[in-house]
C-alpha positions in Angstrom: -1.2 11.9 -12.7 -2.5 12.8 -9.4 -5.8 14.2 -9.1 -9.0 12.8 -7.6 -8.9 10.1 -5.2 -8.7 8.2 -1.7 -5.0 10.1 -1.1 -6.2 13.2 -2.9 -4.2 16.5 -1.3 -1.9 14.0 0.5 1.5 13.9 0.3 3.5 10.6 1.1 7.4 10.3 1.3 8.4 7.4 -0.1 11.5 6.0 1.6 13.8 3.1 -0.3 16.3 1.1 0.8 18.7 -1.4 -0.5 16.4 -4.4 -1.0 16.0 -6.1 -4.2 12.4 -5.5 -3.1 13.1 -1.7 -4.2 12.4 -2.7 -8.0 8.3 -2.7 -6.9 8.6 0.5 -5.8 8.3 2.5 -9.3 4.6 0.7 -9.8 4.2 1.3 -5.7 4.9 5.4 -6.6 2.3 5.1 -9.9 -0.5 3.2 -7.8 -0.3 6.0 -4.8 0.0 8.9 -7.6 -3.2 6.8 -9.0 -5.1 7.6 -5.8 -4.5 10.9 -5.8 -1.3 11.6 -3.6 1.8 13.5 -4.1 5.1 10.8 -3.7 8.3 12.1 -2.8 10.9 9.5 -3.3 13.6 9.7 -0.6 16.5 7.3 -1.4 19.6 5.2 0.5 22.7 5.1 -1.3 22.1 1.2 -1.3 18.9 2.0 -2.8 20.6 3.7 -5.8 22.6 0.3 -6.3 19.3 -1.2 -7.6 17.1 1.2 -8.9 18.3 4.2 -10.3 17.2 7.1 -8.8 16.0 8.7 -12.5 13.7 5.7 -12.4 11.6 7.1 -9.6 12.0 10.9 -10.4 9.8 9.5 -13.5 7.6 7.6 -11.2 6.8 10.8 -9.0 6.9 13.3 -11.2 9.6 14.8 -8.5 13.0 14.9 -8.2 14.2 12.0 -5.9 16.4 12.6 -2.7 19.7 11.1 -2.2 21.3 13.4 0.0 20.1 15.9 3.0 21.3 19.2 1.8 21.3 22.5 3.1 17.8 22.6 2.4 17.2 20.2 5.2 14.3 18.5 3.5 13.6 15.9 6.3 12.7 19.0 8.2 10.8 20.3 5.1 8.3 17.2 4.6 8.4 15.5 8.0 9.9 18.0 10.5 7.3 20.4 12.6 4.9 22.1 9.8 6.7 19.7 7.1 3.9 19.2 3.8 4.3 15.3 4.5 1.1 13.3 5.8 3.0 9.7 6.3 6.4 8.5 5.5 6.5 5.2 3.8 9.2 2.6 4.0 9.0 0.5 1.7 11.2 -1.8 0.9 12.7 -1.9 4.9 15.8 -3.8 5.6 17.0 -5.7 8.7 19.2 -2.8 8.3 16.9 0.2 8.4 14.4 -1.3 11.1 18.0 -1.5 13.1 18.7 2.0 12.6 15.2 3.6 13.3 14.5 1.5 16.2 17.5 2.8 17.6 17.6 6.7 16.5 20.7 6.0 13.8 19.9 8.2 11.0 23.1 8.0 8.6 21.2 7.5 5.5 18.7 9.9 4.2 15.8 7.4 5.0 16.9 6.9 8.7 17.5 10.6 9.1 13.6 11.1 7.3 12.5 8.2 9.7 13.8 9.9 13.1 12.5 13.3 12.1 8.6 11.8 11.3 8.8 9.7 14.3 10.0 12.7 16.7 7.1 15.0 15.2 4.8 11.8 15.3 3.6 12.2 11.8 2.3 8.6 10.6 4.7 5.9 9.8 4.4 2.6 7.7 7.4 -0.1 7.3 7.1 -2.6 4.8 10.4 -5.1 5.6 11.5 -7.2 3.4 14.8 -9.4 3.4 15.6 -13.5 3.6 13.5 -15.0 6.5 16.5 -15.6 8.5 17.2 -12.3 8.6 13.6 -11.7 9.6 13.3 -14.0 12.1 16.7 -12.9 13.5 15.7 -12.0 17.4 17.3 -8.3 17.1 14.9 -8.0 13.6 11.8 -9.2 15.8 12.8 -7.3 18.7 13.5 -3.9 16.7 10.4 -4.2 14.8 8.1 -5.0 18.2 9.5 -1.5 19.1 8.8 0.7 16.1 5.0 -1.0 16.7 5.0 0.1 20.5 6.0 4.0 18.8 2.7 3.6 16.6 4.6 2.1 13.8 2.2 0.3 11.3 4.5 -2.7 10.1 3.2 -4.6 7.3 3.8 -8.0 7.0 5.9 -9.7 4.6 5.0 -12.8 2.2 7.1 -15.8 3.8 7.8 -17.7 0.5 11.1 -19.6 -0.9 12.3 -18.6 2.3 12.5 -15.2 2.2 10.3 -12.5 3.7 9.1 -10.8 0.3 7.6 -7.5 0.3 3.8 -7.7 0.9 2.1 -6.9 -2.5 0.9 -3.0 -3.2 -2.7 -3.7 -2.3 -2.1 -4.8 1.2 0.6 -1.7 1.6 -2.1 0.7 -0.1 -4.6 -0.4 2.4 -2.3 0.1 5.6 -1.3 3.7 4.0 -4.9 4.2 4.2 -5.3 2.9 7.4 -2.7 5.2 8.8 -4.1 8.2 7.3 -7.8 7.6 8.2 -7.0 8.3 11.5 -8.9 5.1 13.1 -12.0 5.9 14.1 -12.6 1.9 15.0 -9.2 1.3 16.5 -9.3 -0.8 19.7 -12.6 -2.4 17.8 -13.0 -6.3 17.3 -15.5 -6.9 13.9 -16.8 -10.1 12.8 -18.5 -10.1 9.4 -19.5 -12.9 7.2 -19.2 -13.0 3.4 -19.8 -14.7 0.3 -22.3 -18.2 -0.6 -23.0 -21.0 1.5 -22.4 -24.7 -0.2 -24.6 -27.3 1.1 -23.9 -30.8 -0.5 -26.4 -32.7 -2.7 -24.1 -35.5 -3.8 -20.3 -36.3 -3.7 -19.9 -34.3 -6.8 -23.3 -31.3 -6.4 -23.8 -28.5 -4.0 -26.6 -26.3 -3.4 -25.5 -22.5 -3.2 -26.6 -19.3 -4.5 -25.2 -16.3 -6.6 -23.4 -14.1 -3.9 -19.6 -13.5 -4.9 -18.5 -11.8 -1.5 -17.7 -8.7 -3.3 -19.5 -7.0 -0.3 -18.0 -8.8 2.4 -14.9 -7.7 1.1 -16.0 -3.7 0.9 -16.8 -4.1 4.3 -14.1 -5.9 5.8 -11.5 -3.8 3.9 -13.1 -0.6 5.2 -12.9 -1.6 8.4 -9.3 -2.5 8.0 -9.6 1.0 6.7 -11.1 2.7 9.6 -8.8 0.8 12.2 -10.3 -2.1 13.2 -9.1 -5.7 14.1 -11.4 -7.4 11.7 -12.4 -11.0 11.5 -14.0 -12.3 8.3 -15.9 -16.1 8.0 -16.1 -17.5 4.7 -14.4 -19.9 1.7 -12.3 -16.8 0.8 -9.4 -15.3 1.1 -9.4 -11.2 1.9 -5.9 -9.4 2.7 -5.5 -7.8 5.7 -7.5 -9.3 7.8 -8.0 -12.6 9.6 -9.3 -15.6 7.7 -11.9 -18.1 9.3 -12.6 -21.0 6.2 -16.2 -22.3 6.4 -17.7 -23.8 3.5 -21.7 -24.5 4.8 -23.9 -23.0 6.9 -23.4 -25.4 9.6 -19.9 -25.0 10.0 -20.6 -20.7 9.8 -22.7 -21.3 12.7 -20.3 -22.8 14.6 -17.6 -19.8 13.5 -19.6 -17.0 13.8 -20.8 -18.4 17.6 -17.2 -19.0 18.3 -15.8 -15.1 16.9 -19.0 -13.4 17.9 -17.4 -13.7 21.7 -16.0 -10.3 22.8 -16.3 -8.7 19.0 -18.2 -5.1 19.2 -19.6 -5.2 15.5 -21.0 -8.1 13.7 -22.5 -8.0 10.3 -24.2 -10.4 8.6 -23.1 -9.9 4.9 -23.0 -13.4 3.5 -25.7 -15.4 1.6 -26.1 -18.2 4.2 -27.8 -21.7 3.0 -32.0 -21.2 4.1 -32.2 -25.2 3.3 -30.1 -28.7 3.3 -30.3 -31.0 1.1 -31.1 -34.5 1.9 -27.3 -35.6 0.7 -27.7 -38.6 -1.7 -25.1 -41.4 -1.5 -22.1 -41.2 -4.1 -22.9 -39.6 -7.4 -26.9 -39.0 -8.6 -27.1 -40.6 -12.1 -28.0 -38.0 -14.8 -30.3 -38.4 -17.2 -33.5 -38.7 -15.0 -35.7 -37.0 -13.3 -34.7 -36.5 -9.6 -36.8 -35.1 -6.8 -34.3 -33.7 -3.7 -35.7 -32.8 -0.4 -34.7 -29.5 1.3 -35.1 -28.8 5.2 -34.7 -25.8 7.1 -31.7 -24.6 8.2 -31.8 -22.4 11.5 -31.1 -18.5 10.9 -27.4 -18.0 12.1 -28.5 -14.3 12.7 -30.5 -15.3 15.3 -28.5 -17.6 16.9 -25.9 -14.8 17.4 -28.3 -12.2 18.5 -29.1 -14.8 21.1 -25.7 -14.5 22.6 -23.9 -11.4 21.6 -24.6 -7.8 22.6 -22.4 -4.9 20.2 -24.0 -3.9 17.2 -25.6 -6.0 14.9 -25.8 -5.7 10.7 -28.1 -7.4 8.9 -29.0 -7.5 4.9 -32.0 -8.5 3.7 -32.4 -9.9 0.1 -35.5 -8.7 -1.7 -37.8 -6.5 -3.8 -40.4 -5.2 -0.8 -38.2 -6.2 2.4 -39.0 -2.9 4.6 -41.3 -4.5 6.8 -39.1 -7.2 7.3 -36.5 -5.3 8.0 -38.5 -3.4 10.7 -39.2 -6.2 12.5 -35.4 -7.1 12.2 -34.6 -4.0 14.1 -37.3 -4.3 16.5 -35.4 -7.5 17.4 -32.2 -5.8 18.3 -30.4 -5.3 15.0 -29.1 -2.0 15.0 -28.9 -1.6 11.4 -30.7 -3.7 8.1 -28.9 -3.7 4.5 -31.7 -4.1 2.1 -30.8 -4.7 -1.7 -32.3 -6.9 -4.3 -31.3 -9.8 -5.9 -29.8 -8.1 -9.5 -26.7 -6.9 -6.8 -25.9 -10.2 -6.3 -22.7 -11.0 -8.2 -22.3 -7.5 -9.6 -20.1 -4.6 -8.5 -22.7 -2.1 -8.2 -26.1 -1.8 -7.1 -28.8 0.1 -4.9 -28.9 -0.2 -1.0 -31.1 1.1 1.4 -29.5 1.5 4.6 -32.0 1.3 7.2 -32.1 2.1 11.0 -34.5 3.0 14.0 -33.9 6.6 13.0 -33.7 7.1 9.5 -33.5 4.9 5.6 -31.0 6.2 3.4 -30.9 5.1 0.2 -27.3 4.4 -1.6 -26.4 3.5 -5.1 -22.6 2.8 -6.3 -20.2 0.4 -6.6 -19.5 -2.1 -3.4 -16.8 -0.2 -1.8 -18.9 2.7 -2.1 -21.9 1.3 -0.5 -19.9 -0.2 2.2 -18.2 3.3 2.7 -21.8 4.9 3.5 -22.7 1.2 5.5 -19.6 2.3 7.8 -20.0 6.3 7.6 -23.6 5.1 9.2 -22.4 3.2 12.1 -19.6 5.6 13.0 
């Protein structure tokens, strides 16, 4: 199963421990061997009590540990010169944060944990347990100190009152952010996503054909890469925080408010050019209807005016280069330029544009926001 991929020539330890959380963890091992990495399963003897190891020897493709033998295999994949690139926790009991955060290793998983964490190979924890457990003072405490040791602790899905294992696309994307070695760590980036609604009635808005599928590339890769990443929009992105905004008005007022101390902001969503003169309740259909539109002020340049990291700006259109020159004679330090056909769709062409050079990029969204970031780094 593996082969090409974001974790191609990787190899990832996969540690499991006795939550009932550790049933997810055969499609966890099939979604990282998807990517391209090698999973060795390394299992607690709680861990067996739920899922059998057999089940995850099938989902690697490798024989799963349950004991440290003679062969020492901590040492092996996570010990000086060991083949492993990151061990992964996942689930992580109140039990097994205890234990690493205070150098027990008497299961195979602790004794995996203390050997990665003393050669200071990258280490991800996923806990899950009841939410009284993880609210426990010791549980916060423990877990505070495996972050201070470089820890990347994913957080849980508080629901029914229990601290669920966070689903595989958020721990896939903190894997990947612990192997990508964070170029944009200690980075604050603000970008803006998706359509703007503007009401023309109680029950009509005015908006435009942007899905936020690029928003999302580019807030994800910068997860990615390391950074602390705000995104401003009417969606919902994992991994990153959320800042709800529904017109143009209220993204103004956001993006003003977030732009303040952020080192990279870019300017990916389709924000409302015009606002409808609203009409009292519910226009009757059925007749022709004339609506005025009015202006609305460019939130670009209302953040330009005020902040001073690096600006990203797209630019909609089929012959938008000399637009987007004057855009970085302004102090943009990078235009997007696509054309309307890549609105809603997953792929398209870009030209990436800058005081230096154009490059042109064609692929899907998370391609094109790969080369958008590759350019800025």
């Amino acid at each position: 199963m593996t082969g090409g991929g974001k974790f191609k020539g990787k190899t990832i330890v996969l540690g499991v421990t006795g939550s009932i959380a550790a049933v997810e963890t055969v499609r966890l091992a099939h979604e990282l061997r998807r990517h391209g990495a090698v999973v060795q399963a390394v299992m607690s003897a709680a861990a067996c009590g739920i899922v059998h190891p057999d089940a995850l020897t099938y989902a690697t493709g490798r024989e799963a540990i349950v004991r440290c033998t003679g062969m020492v295999e901590h040492v092996l994949y996570c010990g000086e010169g060991g083949c492993a690139d990151l061990l992964l926790v996942a689930p992580c009991t109140a039990n097994t944060v205890g234990k690493i955060a205070c150098g027990i290793d008497d299961t195979p998983v602790t004794t995996f944990a203390t050997t990665a964490l003393g050669r200071g190979m990258p280490v991800v924890a996923v806990p899950a347990m009841h939410e009284s457990m993880y609210r426990h003072p010791a549980v916060v405490a423990n877990l505070e100190r495996l972050q201070a040791w470089g820890v990347d602790v994913v957080p849980p899905r508080i629901e029914e009152e229990k601290a669920k294992i966070a689903g595989i696309e958020e721990i896939v994307l903190h894997v990947e952010r612990a192997l990508s070695g964070r170029p944009l760590a200690g980075k604050r980036v603000v970008i803006t996503s998706g359509a703007c609604t503007e009401a023309v009635d109680d029950v009509r808005v005015l908006t435009t054909r942007s899905t936020g599928q690029m928003g999302r590339a580019l807030a994800l890769e910068a997860f990615r890469l390391g950074a602390e990443v705000t995104v401003v929009h009417a969606d919902r992105f994992p991994c990153v925080r959320n800042v709800h905004v529904e017109t143009a008005g209220e993204m103004m007022a956001a993006v003003l408010e977030e732009a303040k101390g952020a080192d990279i902001y870019i300017s990916a969503a389709a924000i409302s050019d015009f606002k409808p003169e609203r009409a009292k309740g519910k226009i009757p259909s059925g007749t022709a209807t004339t609506i005025r539109l009015d202006p609305l002020p460019k939130v670009l340049d209302a953040v330009l005016g005020v902040f001073s990291g690096t600006a990203v700006a797209f630019k909609l259109g089929w012959d938008e280069e000399a637009r987007a020159k004057a855009m970085l004679a302004s102090g943009v330090a990078m235009v997007v330029t696509n054309t309307p056909p890549a609105m809603g769709a997953a792929a398209g062409e870009f030209v990436i544009m800058t005081t230096e050079r154009n490059e042109r990029v064609a692929g899907t969204k998370e391609e094109v926001a790969a080369a958008i970031w590759s350019a800025l780094l």
